[in-house]
PALUMMI-783512 format. One record per residue (C-alpha): x, y, z; chain. Coordinates in nm, 2 decimals. Layout:
residues N
- X:Y:Z:vexlo
- X:Y:Z:A
...
This chain:
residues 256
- X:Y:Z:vexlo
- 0.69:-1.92:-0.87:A
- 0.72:-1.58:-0.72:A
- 0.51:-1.56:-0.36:A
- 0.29:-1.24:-0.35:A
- 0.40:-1.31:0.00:A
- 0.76:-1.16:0.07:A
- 0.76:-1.20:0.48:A
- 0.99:-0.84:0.38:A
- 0.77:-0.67:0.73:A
- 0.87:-0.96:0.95:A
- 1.22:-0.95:0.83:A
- 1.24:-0.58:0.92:A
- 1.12:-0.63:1.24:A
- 1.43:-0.92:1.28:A
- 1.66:-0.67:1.14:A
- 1.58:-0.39:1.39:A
- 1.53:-0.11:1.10:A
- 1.29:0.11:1.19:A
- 1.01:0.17:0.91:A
- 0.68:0.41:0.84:A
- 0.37:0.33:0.70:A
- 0.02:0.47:0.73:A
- -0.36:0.31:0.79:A
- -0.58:0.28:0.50:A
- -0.90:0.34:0.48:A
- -1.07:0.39:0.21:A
- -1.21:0.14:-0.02:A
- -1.02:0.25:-0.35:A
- -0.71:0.01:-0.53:A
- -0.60:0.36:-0.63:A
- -0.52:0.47:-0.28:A
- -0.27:0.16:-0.27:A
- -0.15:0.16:-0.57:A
- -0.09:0.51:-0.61:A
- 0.03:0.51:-0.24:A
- 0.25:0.23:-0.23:A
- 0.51:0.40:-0.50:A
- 0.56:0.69:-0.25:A
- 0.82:0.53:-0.02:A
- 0.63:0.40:0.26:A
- 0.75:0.05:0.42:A
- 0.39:-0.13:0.50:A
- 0.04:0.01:0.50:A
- -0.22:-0.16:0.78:A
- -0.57:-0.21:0.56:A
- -0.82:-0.13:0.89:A
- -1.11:-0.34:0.94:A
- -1.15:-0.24:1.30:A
- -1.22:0.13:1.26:A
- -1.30:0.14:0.87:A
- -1.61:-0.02:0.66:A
- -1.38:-0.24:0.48:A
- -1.50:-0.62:0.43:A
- -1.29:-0.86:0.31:A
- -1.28:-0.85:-0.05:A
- -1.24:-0.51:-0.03:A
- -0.92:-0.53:0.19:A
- -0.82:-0.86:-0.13:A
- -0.89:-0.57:-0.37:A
- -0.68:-0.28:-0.22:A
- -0.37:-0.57:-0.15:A
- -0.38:-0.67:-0.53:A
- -0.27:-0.37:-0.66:A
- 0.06:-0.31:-0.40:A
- 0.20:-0.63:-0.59:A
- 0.55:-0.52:-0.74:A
- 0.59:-0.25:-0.53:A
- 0.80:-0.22:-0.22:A
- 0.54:-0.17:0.04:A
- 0.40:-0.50:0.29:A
- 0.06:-0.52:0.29:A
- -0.06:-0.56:0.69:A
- -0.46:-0.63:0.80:A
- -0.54:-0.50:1.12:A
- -0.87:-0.74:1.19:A
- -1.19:-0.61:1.40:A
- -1.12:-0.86:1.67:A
- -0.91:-1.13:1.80:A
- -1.08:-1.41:1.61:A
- -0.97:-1.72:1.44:A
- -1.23:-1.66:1.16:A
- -1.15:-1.31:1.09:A
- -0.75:-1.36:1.08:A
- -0.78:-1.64:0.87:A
- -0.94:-1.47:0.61:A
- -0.71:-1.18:0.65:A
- -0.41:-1.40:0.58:A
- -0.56:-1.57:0.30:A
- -0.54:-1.23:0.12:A
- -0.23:-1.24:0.10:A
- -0.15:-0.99:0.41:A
- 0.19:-1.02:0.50:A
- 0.08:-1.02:0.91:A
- -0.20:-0.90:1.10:A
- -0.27:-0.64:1.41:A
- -0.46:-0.80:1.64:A
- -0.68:-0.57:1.88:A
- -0.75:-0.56:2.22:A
- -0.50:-0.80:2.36:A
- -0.48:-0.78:2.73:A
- -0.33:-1.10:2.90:A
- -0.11:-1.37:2.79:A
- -0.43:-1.63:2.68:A
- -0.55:-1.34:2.46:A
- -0.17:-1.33:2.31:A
- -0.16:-1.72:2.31:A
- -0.47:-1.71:2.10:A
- -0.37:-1.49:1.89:A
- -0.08:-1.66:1.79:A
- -0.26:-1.97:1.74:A
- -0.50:-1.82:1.51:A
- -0.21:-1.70:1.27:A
- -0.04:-2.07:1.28:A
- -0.09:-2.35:1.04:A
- -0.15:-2.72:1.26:A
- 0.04:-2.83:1.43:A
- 0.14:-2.46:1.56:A
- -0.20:-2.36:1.57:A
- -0.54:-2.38:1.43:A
- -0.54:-2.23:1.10:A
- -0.74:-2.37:0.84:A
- -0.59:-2.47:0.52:A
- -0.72:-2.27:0.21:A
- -0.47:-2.02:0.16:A
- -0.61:-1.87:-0.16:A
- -0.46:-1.56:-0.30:A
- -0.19:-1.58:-0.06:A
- -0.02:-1.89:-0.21:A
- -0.10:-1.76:-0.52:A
- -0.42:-1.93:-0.60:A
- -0.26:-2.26:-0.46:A
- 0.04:-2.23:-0.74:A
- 0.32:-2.12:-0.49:A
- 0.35:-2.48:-0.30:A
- 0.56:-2.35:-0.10:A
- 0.29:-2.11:0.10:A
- 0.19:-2.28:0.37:A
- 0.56:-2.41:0.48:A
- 0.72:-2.07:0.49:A
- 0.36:-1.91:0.63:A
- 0.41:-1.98:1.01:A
- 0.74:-1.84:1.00:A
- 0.72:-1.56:0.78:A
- 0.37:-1.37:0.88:A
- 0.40:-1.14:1.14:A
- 0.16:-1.12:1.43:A
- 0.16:-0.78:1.60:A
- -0.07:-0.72:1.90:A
- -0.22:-0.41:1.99:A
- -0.12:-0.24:2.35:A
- -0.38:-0.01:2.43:A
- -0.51:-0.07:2.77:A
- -0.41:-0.03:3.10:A
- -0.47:-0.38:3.17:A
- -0.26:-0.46:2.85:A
- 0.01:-0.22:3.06:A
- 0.04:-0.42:3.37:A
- 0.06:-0.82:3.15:A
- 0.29:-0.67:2.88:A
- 0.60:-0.84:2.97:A
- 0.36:-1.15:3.01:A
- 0.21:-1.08:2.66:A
- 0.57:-1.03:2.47:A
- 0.69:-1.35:2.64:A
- 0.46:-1.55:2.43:A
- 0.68:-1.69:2.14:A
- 0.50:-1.64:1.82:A
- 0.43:-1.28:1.93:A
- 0.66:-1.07:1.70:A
- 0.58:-0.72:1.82:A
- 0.32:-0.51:1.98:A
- 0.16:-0.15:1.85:A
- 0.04:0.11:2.13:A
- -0.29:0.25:2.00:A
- -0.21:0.60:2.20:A
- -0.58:0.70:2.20:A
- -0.74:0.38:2.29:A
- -0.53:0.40:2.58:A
- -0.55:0.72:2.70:A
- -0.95:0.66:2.73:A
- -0.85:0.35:2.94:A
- -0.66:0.55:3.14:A
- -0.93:0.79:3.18:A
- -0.72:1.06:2.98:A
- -0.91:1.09:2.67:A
- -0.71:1.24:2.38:A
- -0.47:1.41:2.69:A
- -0.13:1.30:2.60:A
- 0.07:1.57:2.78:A
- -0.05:1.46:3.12:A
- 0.12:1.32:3.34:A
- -0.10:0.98:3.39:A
- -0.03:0.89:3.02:A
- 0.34:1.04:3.03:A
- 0.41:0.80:3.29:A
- 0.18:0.51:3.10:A
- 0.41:0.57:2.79:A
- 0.74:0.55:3.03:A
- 0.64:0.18:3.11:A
- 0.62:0.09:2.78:A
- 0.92:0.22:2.68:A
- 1.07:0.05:2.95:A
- 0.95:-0.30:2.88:A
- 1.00:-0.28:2.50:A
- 1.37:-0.23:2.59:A
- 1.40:-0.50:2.90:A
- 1.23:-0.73:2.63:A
- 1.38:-0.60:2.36:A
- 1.02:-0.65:2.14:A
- 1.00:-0.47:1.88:A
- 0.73:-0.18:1.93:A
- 0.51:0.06:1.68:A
- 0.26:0.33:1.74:A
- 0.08:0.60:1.56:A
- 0.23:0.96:1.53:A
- -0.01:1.20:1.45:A
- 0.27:1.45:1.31:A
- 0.58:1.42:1.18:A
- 0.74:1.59:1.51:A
- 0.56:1.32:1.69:A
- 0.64:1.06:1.47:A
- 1.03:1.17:1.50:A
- 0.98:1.16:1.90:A
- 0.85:0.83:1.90:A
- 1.18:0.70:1.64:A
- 1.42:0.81:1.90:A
- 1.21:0.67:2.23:A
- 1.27:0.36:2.03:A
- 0.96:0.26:1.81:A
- 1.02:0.09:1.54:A
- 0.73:0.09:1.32:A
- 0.55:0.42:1.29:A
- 0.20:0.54:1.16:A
- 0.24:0.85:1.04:A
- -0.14:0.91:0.92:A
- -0.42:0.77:0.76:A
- -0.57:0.83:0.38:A
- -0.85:1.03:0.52:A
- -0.61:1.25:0.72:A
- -0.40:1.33:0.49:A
- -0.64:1.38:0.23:A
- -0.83:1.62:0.44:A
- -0.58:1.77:0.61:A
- -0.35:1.84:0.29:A
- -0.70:1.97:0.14:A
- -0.73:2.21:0.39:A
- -0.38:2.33:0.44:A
- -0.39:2.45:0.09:A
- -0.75:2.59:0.11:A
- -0.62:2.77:0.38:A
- -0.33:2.92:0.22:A
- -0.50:3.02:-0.08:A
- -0.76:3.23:0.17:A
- -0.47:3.37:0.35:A
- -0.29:3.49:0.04:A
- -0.55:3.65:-0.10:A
């Protein structure tokens, strides 16, 4: 039986190979189908910031089967509930939000781990390939990935207290979430995030975690590969549907 579940992200992040990917969105299998045969690594289906429910985020997973892209969940909150049913899908790891001390990693971690690891209840679902792969929930707690989300000052000052808990296999900086915690909203030339970014950096070396982020260009993006990220955002659906939209609406008016 071949697992719809690869652990391929997880293994990446072992490997040290630094991947792209991009935040979807929109409730459409097209978009990940279409999408995942374009070369990106993983794709994070958002159920923080987008109206995606559940069976949505099952439906837009399905169709990345076969292709070469991991299928990630980013969940509206660090709950038990809402990452188990994330996982069930047949995600191959999950983005946890808000994660600001070293319980709130703990917990996380928990969540994402099958007894006696944690507290994740058994009812795997598509992820074991409706209960035909036997061998789901054995490989599960070592092969999902659970990535939690740096965006807070708070989250700043317990990071090397929040990568120190095992389970935790590495963390994404949400840049605009933290630049309103930092009471720099949307200002990332200034010095207060400058110097908030430095930190990072620092700790994802001492600890040698692996990090991601969001780029919002592909200069930015390119910046962020050679600071040491790992895993990079590049966009979102939306964004690049409206901003390719535009770009050539633009030139069309410009040429004419």
């Amino acid at each position: 039986m071949v697992s719809f579940v690869t652990g391929r992200f997880k293994r990446a992040l072992k490997e040290g190979r630094t991947t792209f990917g991009i935040w979807i969105t929109i409730a459409s299998p097209d978009v990940t189908e279409a999408l995942s045969r374009v070369g990106f690594d993983w794709f994070v289906m958002d159920m923080e910031h987008a109206p995606l429910g559940i069976s949505e985020v099952e439906g837009l997973i399905r169709p990345m089967n076969g292709s070469n892209t991991s299928p990630l969940v980013r969940v509206a909150w660090n709950d038990p509930v809402l990452i188990k049913l994330a996982l069930d899908t047949g995600a191959e790891g999950v983005l946890i939000p808000w994660v600001n001390s070293k319980e709130d990693a703990e917990r996380a971690v928990r969540a994402c781990r099958y007894p006696p690891d944690g507290v994740r209840g058994v009812g795997p679902r598509r992820a074991s390939v409706y209960w035909l792969d036997e061998t789901y929930t054995k490989r599960a707690n070592e092969e999902l990935a659970v990535v939690v989300q740096i965006e807070t000052e708070k989250a700043i000052k317990n990071m090397r207290d929040i990568l120190s808990v095992e389970g935790v296999d590495a963390f994404f900086v949400g840049p605009y979430d933290l630049s309103f915690s930092l009471g720099v909203p949307g200002e990332f030339e200034s010095d207060t995030f400058k110097d908030a970014m430095a930190e990072i950096v620092e700790v994802m070396n001492e600890t040698g975690k692996p990090g991601g982020i969001w780029a919002d260009s592909a200069e930015d993006a390119v910046k962020r590969v050679r600071q040491g990220f790992k895993f990079v955002a590049i966009s979102a659906d939306i964004l690049l549907l409206v901003k390719t939209a535009k770009a050539i609406l633009e030139g069309i008016k410009a040429g004419i």
